[in-house]
N, C-alpha and C positions, 0 to 999 in steps of 0.2 A: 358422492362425487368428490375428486379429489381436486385442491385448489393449488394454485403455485402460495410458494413461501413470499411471504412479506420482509420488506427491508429493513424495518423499523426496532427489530430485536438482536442486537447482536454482543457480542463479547470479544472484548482485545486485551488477551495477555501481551504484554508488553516486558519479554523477559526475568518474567517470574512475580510481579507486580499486573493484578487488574486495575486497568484506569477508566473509565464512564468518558467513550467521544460521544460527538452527537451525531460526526459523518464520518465516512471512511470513503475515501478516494481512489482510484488506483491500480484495480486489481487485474491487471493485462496482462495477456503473454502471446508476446509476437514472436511470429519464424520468420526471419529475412531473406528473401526470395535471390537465388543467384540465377542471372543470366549467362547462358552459354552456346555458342554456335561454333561448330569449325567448318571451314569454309567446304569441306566435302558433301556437306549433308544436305539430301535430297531436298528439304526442306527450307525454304524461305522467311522463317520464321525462329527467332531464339528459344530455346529449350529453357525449362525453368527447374530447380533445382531446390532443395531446399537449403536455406543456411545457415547462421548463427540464431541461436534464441536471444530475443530483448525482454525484458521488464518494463514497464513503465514504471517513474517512481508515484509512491502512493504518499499521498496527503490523511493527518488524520486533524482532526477538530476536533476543540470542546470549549467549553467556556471557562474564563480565569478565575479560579477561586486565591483570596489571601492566603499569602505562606505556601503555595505552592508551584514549586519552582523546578519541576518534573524533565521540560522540556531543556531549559538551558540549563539544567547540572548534566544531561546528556550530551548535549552541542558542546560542552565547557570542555570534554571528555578529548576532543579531537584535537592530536599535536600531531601535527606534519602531515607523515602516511601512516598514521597509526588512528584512527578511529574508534571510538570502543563499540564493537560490532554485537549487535540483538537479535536473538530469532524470535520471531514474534508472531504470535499465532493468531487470528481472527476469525471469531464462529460466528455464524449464522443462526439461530436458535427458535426451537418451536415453541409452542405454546407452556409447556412442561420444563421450557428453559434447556434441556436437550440440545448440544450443536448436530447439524442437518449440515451444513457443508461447512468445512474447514479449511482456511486459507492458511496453509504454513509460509513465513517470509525467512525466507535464510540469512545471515551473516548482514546486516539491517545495520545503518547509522545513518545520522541525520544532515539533510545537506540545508536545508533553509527552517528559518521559523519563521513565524509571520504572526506579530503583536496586531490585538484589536485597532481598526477607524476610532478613534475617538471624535464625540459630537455633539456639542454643548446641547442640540435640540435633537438627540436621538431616543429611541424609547426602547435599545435590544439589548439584549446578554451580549458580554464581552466575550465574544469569543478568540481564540487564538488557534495558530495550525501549524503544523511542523510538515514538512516533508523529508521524504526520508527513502535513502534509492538501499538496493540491495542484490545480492548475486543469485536470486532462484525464488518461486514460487512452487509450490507441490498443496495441491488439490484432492481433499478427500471429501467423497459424498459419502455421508451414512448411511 
């Protein structure tokens, strides 16, 4: 019997650097629907078309380790319209470590970070999150 793949193993190269998230957010790709009717048509109802493609931007997480400052020497990177732009690759992986579906992110820079809730009475990993928009997603299943 064949099962679906599990969420829980995956892998992000993060332009030539592997980094260990704990979540990855994000991975959409929308067709923006164009409405269209010209007043001849038989029909009562607008015609739908398809239109631009959108991205959603994708969030990734992990927790803060000391001396590493991964996320803001990238943010640090962005002067004006000039962003330093990532492709960044995210695999899905089986049992044998093997990537099964591959999320390629095109031309990638980061638009927010977001430092850990800090909490005098809390009991969890500091995590932190970047988010980070981009011009294209390309999907390979193996």
């Amino acid at each position: 019997m064949a099962y679906p793949m599990t969420v829980f193993h995956f892998l992000v190269d993060w332009g030539g650097t592997q980094i260990g998230f704990s979540e990855v957010t994000g991975l959409n790709i929308e067709v923006q629907p164009i409405e269209y009717r010209h007043g001849l048509s038989p029909e009562y109802s607008v015609m739908k078309m398809p239109g631009m493609k959108k991205y959603g931007n994708i969030t990734l997480k992990r927790g803060v380790f000391k001396g590493d400052n991964e996320f803001y020497a990238w943010y640090n990177t962005i002067k004006l319209n000039k962003p330093e732009r990532r492709d960044i690759t995210i695999s899905l992986l089986d049992e044998e470590h093997n990537p099964v579906v591959v999320w390629k992110i095109m031309n990638a820079w980061p638009t927010k970070i977001t430092s850990p809730d800090l909490k005098a009475t809390g009991n969890e990993v500091a995590i932190e999150q970047i988010e980070i928009v981009h011009e294209g997603i390309r999907i390979d299943n193996e």
